[in-house]
MARLUMDREN-683145 format. One record per residue (C-alpha): z, x, y; residue number from 1; residue in one letter; chain. Coordinates in nm, 4 decimals. Layout:
<rs>
       up     east    north   n res chain
        Z        X        Y NUM   A     A
...
</rs>
This chain:
<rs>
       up     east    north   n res chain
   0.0000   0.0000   0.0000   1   X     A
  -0.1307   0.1674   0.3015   2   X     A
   0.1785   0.0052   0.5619   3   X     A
   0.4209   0.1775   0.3212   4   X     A
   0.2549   0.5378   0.4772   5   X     A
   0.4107   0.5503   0.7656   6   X     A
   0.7287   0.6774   0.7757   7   X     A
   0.8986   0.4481   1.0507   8   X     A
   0.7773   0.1143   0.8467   9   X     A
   0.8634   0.2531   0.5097  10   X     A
   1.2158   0.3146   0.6321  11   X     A
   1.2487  -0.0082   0.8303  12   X     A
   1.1135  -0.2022   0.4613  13   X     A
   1.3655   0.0112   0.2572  14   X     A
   1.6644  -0.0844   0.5183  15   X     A
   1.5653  -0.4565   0.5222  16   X     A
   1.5761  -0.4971   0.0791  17   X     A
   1.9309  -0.3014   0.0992  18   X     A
   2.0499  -0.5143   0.3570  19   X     A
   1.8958  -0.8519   0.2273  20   X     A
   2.0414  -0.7636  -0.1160  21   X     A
   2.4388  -0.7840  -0.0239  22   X     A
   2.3104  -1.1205   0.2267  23   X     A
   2.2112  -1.3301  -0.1158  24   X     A
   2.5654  -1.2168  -0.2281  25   X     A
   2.7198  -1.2766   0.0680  26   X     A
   2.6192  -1.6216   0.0728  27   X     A
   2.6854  -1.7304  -0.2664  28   X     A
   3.0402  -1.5591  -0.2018  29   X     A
   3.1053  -1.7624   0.1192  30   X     A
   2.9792  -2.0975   0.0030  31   X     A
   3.1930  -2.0370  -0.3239  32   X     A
   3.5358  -1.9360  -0.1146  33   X     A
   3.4746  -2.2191   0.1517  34   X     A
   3.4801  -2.4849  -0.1438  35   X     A
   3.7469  -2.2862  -0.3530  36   X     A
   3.9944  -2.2853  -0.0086  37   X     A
   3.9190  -2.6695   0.0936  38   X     A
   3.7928  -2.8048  -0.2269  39   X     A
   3.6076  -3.0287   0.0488  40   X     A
   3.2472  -3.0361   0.0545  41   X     A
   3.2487  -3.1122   0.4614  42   X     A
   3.3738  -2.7815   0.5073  43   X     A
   3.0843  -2.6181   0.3158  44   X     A
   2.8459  -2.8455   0.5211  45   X     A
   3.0571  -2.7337   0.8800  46   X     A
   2.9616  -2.3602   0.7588  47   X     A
   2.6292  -2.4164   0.7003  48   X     A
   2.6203  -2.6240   1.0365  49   X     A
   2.7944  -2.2846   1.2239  50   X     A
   2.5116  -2.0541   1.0801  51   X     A
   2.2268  -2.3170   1.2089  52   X     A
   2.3657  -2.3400   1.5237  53   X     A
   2.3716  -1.9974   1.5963  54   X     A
   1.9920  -1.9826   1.5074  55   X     A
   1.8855  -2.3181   1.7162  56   X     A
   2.0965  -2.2828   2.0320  57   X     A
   2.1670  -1.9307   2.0652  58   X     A
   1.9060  -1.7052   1.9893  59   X     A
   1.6444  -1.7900   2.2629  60   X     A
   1.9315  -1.7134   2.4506  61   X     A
   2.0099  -1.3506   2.2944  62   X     A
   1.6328  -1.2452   2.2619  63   X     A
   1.5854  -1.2654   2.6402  64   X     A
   1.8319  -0.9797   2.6921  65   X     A
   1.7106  -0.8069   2.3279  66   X     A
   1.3641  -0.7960   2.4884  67   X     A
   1.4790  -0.5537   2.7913  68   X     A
   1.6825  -0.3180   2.5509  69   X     A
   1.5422  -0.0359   2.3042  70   X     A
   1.4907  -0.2286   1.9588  71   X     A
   1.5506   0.0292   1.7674  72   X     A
   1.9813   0.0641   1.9040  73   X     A
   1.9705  -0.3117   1.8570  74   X     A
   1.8434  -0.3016   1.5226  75   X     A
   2.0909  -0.0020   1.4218  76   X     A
   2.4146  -0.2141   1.6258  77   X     A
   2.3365  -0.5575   1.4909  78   X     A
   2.3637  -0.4244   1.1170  79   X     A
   2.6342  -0.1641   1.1574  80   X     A
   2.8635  -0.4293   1.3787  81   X     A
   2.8114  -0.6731   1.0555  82   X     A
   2.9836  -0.4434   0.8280  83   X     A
   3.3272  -0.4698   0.9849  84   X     A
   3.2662  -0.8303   1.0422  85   X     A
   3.1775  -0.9311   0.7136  86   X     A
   3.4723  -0.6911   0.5529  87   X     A
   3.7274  -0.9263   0.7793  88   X     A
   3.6263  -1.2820   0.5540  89   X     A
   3.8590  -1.1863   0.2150  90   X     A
   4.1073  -1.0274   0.4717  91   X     A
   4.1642  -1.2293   0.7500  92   X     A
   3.8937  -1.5171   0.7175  93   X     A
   4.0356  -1.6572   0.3846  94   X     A
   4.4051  -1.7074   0.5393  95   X     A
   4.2614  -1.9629   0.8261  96   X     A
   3.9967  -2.1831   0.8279  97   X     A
   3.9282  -2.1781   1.2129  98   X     A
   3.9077  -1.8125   1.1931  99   X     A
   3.6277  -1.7892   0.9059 100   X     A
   3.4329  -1.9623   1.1186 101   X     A
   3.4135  -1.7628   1.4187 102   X     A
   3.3376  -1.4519   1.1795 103   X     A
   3.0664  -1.6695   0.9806 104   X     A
   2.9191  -1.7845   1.3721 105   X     A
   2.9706  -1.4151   1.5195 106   X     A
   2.7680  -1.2449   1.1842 107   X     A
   2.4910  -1.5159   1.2071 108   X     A
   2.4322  -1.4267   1.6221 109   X     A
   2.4019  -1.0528   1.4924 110   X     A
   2.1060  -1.2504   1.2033 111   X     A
   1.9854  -1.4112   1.5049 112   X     A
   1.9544  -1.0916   1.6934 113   X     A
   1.8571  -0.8557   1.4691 114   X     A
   1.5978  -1.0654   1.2899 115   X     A
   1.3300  -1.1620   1.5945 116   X     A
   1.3748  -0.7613   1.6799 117   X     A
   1.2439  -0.6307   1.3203 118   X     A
   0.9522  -0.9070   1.3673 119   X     A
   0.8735  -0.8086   1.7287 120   X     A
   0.8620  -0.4423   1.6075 121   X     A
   0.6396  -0.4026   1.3616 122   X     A
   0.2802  -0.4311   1.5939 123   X     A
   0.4920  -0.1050   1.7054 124   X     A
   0.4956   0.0830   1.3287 125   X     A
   0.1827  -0.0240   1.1651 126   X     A
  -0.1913  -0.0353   1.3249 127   X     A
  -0.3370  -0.4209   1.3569 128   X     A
  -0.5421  -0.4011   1.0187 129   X     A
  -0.2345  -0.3545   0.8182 130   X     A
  -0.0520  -0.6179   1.0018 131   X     A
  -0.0796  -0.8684   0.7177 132   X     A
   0.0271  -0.6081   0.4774 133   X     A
   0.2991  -0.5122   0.6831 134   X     A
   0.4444  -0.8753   0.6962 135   X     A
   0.3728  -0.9228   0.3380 136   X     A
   0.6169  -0.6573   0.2521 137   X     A
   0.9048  -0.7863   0.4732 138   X     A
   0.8676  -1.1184   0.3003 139   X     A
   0.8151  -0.9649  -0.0514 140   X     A
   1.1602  -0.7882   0.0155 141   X     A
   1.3445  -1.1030   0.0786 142   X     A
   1.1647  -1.2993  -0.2142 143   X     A
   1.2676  -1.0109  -0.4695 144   X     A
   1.6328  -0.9941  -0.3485 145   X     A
   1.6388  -1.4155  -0.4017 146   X     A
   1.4908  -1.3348  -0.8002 147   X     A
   1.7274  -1.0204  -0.8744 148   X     A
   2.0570  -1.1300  -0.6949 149   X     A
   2.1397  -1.4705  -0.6334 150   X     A
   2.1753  -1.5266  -0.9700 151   X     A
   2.3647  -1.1608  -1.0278 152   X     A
   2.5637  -1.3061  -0.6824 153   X     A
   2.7203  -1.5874  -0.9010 154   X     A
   2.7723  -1.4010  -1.2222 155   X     A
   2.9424  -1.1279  -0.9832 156   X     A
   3.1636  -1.3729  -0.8247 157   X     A
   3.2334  -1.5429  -1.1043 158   X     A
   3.3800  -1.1972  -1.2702 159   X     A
   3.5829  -1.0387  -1.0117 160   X     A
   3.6029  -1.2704  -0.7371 161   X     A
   3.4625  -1.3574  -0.4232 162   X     A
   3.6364  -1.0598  -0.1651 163   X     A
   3.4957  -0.7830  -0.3473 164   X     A
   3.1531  -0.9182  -0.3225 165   X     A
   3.1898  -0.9346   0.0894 166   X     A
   3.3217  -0.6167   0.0637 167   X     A
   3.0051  -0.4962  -0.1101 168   X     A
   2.7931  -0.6784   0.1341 169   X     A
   2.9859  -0.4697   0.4247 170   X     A
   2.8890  -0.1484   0.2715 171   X     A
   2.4468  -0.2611   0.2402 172   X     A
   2.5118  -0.3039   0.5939 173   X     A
   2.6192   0.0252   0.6804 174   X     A
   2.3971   0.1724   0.4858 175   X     A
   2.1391  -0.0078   0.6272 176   X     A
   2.2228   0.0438   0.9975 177   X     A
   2.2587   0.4298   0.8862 178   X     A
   1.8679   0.4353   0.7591 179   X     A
   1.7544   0.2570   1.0906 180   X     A
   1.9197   0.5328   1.2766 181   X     A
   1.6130   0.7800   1.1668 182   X     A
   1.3569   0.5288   1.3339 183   X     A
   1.1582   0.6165   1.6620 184   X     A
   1.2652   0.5086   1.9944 185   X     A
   1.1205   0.1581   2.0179 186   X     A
   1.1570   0.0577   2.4039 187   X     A
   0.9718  -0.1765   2.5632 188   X     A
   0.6846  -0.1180   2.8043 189   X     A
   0.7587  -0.1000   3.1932 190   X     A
   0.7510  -0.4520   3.3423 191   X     A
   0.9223  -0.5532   3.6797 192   X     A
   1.2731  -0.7127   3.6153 193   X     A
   1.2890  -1.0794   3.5916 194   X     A
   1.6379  -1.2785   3.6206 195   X     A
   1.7753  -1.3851   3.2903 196   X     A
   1.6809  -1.7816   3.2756 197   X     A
   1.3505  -1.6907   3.3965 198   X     A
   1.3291  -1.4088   3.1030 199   X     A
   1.4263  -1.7364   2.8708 200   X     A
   1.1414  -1.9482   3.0426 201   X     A
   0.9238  -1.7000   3.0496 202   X     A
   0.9191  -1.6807   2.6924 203   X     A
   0.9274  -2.0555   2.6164 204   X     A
   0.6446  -2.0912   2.7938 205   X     A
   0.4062  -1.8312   2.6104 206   X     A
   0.4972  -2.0381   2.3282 207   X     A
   0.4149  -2.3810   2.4535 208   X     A
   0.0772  -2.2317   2.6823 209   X     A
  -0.1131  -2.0044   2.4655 210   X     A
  -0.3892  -2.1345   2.2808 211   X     A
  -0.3255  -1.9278   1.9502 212   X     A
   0.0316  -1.9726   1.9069 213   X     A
   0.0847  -2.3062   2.0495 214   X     A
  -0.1249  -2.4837   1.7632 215   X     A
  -0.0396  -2.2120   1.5259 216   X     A
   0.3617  -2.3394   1.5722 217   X     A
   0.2704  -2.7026   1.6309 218   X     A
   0.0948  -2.7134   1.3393 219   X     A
   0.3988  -2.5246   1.1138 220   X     A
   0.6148  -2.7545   1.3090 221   X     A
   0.4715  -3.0811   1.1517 222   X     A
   0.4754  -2.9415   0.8336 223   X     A
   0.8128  -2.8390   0.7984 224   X     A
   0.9208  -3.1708   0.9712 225   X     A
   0.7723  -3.3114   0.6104 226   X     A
   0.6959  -3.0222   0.3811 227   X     A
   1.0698  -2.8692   0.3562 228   X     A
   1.2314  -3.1806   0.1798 229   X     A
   1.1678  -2.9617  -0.1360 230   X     A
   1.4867  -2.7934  -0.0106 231   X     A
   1.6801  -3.1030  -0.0464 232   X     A
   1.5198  -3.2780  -0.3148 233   X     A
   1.4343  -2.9893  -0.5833 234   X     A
   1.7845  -3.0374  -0.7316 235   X     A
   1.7490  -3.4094  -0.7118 236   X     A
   1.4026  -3.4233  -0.9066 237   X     A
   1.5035  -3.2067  -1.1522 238   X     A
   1.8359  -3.3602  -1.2381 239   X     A
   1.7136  -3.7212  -1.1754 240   X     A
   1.3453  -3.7376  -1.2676 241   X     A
   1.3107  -3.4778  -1.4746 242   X     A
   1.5757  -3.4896  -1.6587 243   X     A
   1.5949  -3.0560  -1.7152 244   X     A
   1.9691  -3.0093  -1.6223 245   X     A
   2.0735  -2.7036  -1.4037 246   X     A
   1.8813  -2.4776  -1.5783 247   X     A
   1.5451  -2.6608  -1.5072 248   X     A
   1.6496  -2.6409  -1.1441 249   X     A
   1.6864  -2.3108  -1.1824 250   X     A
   1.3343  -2.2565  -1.3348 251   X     A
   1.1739  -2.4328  -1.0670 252   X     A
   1.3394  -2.2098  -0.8507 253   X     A
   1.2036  -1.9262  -1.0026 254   X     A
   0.8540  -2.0002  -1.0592 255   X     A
   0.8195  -2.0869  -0.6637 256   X     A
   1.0322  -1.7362  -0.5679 257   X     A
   0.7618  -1.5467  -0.8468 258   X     A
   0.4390  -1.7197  -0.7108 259   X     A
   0.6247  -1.6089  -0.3729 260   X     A
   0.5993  -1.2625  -0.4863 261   X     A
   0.2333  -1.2633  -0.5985 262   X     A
   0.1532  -1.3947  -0.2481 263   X     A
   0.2505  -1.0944  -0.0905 264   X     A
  -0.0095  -0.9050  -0.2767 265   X     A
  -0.2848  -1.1155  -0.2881 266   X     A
  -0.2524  -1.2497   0.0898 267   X     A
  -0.3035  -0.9146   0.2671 268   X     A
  -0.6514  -0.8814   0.0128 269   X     A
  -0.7430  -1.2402   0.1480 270   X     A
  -0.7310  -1.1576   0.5135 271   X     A
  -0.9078  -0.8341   0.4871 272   X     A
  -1.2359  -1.0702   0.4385 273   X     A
  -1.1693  -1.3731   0.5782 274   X     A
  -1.0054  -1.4290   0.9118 275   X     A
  -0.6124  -1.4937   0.9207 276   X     A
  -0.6435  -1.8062   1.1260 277   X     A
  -0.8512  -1.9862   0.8658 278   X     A
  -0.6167  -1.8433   0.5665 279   X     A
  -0.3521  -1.9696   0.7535 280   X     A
  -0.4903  -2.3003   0.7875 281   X     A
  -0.6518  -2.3010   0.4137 282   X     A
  -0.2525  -2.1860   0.2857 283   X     A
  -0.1334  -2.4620   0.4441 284   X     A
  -0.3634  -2.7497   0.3407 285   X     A
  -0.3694  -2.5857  -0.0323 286   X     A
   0.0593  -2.6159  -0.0095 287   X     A
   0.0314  -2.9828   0.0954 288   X     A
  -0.1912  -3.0891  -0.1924 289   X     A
   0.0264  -2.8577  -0.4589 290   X     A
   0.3740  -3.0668  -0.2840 291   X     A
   0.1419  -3.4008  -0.3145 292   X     A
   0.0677  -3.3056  -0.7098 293   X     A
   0.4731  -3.2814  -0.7804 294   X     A
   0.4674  -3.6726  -0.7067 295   X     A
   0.1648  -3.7848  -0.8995 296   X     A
   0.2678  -3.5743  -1.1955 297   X     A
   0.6135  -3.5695  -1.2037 298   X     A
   0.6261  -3.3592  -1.5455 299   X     A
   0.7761  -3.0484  -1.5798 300   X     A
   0.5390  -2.8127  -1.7150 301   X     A
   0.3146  -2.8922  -1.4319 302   X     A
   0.6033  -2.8903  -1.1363 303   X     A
   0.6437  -2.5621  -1.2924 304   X     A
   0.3048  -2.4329  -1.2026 305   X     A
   0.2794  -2.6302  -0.8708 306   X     A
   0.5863  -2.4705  -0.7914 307   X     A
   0.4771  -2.1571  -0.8483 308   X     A
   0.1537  -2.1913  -0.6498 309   X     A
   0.3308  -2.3513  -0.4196 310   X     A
   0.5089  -2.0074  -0.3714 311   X     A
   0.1977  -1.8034  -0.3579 312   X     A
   0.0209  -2.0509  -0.1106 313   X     A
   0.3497  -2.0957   0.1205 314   X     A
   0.3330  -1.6873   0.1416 315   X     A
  -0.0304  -1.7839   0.2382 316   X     A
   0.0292  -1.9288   0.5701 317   X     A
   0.3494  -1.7508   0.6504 318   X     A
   0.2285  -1.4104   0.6542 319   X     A
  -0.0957  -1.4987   0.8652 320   X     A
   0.1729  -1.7224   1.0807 321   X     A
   0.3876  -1.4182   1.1576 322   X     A
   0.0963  -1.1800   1.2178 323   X     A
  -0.0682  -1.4797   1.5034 324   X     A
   0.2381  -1.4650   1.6989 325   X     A
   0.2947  -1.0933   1.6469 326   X     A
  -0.1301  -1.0113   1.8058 327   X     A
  -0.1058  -1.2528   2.0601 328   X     A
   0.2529  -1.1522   2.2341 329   X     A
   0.2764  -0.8860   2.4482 330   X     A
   0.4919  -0.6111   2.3094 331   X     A
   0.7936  -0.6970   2.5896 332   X     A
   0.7863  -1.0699   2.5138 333   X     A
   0.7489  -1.0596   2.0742 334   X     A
   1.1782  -1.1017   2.0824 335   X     A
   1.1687  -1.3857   2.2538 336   X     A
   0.8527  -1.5689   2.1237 337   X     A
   1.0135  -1.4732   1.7049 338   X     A
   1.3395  -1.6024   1.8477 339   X     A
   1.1446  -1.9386   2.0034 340   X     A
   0.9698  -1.9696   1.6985 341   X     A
   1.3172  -1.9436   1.4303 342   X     A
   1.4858  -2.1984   1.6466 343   X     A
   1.1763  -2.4653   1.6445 344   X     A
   1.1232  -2.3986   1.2463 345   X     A
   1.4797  -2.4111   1.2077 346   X     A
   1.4569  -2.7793   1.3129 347   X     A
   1.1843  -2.8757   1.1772 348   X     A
   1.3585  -2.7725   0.8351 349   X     A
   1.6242  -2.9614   0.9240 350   X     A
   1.4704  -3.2628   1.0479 351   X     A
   1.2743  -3.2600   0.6725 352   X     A
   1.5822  -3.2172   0.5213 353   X     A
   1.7308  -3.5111   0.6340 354   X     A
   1.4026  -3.7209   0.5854 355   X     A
   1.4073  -3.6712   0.2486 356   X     A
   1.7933  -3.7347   0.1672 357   X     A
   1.7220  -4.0274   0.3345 358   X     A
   1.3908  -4.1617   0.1794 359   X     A
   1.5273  -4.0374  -0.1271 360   X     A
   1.7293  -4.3583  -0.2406 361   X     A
   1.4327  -4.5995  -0.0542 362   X     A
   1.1476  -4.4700  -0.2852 363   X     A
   1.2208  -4.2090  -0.4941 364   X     A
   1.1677  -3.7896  -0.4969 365   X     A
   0.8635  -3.8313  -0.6497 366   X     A
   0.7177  -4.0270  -0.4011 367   X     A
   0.8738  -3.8660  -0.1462 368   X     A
   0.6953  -3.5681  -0.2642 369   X     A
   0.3782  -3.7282  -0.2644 370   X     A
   0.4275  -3.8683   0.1007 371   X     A
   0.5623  -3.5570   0.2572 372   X     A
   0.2652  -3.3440   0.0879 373   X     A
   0.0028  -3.5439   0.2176 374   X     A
   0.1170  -3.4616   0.5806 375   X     A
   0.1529  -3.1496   0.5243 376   X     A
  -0.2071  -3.1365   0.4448 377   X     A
  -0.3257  -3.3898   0.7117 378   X     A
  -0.1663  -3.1532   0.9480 379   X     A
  -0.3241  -2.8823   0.8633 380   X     A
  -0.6465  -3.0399   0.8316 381   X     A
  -0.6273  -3.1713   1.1860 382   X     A
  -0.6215  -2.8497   1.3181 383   X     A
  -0.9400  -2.7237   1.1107 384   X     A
  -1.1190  -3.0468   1.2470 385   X     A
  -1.0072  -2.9918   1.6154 386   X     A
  -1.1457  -2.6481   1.6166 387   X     A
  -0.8708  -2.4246   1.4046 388   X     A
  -0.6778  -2.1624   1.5577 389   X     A
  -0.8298  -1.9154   1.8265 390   X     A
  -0.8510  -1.5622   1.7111 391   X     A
  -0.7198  -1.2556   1.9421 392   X     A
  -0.9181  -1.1298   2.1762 393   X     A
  -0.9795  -0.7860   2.1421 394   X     A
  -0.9054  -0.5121   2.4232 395   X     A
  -1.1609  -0.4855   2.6751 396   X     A
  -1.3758  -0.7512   2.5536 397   X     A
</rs>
């Protein structure tokens, strides 16, 4: 893989798996000593609610600054600042309630910071034709740590307990800020100072006025307003419908993380001869009918296999997504658009989330599956018939 040669990216790709691998622990862990402390299951949901509300409100708000400071001592600062916080939880976090939650909202603004930053920093490592590639790789390292450790997150949990496995979590973030700490100085270019709400607005409004990335987004946003009840309703088909137990779940699961990983190879070969706008698009359409398919067949052997093409083609318009945003940004301004963009998909996830609970006990998963796949598609079909996505134009031209 030709991204992997440069030394900056390789090291950025190598701290990103060691980090992401003690984050799949660390959630299991938290989610496990939340319920284990309250035996409540509104206290797991108030955790998860602290973590999205750091992401929705908050991180416009952070990248503004982030996008006048040198990425790379953000990036180093936002993992090595998580270690200490993260070691607190089986300390101090497990003896009150109240104060658990202030270290689970304080580590997920450091997410919310550090995240957007890696994003806006790649167009900085790699040259534009391995772009794809490049993005690929960051999501290929989160897929793999999902296959080889949320399930070794339980089993470890499960053996020694939940405050070792935070305190193993602390130490892949200090190892992780310590490999950052050999990147390059990543500053941003010269640009007259602006105030800090106008930084915000600024950066808002690239989002919502250029061509590219405002139907790029509005597009994803409609889709993920219908297409992410999967995240709700996976456990609820295969419990309810299906009738394959946890372990069926947990196949599903899988299948859509492995097809997940193949995506990341095959995507970067697919935009090398066709444009990433239209793959984009094409991913996106393809995802719909797979997420359609799940409610006209509702059999297991094939929700297997549209679950795992439904990993490969969701990998299909991600990657492309990441790279529109990433071309058409100027280099001061990619913070705040990646943070713009986490917040609105962040939404949208939820706002499917709760369609499908809800529609759920109305119709059925299946056909909830078959309603929320066909607008996935039609959105993504709009945009081919109203003239697709703009490509970037090129310097000088």
């Amino acid at each position: 893989m030709k991204a992997l040669r440069h030394p900056a990216f390789f090291r950025l790709i190598l701290a990103y798996l060691v980090s992401q691998a003690g984050s799949k622990i660390h959630r299991v862990a938290l989610l496990v000593l939340v319920y284990l402390l309250t035996e409540n299951a509104l206290w797991v949901s108030l955790t998860l609610g602290v973590q999205l509300l750091g992401t929705v409100v908050f991180s416009p708000l952070l990248s503004a600054w982030a996008d006048t400071q040198d990425r790379k001592t953000l990036l180093v600062w936002s993992d090595l600042l998580r270690a200490p916080l993260v070691a607190l939880i089986p300390l101090l976090g497990a003896k009150s309630l109240p104060f658990l939650l202030l270290l689970v909202f304080l580590i997920e603004l450091l997410r919310d910071l550090h995240d957007p930053i890696q994003n806006a920093a790649l167009p900085d490592l790699v040259p534009e034709e391995e772009m794809d590639e490049a993005n690929g790789l960051v999501l290929l390292a989160e897929r793999l740590s999902e296959v080889l450790f949320v399930g070794a997150a339980g089993a470890l949990v499960a053996l020694v307990g939940p405050a070792f496995a935070f305190y193993l979590d602390a130490l892949t973030y200090l190892l992780s800020g310590l490999i950052l700490l050999g990147l390059p100085p990543l500053r941003p270019k010269a640009k007259p100072a602006l105030p800090f709400f106008a930084r915000v607005k600024e950066g808002l409004g690239h989002l919502a006025r250029h061509p590219a990335i405002r139907r790029a987004v509005g597009t994803l946003f409609m889709a993920a307003a219908f297409g992410s009840v999967e995240t709700a309703l996976g456990v609820v088909l295969a419990l309810k419908w299906l009738g394959v137990g946890a372990a069926g779940f947990g196949a599903m699961e899988a299948a859509m993380a492995l097809g997940a990983i193949l995506g990341t190879l095959v995507v970067p070969w697919l935009t090398q001869r066709m444009p990433r706008e239209r793959v984009f698009l094409y991913g996106l359409l393809t995802f719909g009918l797979l997420e359609a398919s799940v409610g006209v067949f509702p059999v297991f052997f094939w929700v297997l296999v549209a679950f795992f093409l439904g990993g490969l083609t969701n990998i299909a318009f991600i990657v492309p997504a990441r790279s529109i945003l990433q071309l058409n940004t100027p280099q001061e301004m990619r913070g705040r658009i990646f943070a713009a963009f986490s917040a609105v998909m962040n939404g949208a996830v939820l706002i499917g989330t709760m369609l499908g609970g809800a529609l759920e006990g109305q119709i059925g998963a299946p056909k909830v599956f078959l309603l929320a796949g066909a607008m996935v598609s039609l959105a993504a079909l709009y945009t081919l018939l109203t003239g697709g996505i703009p490509a970037p134009k090129k310097a000088g031209a």
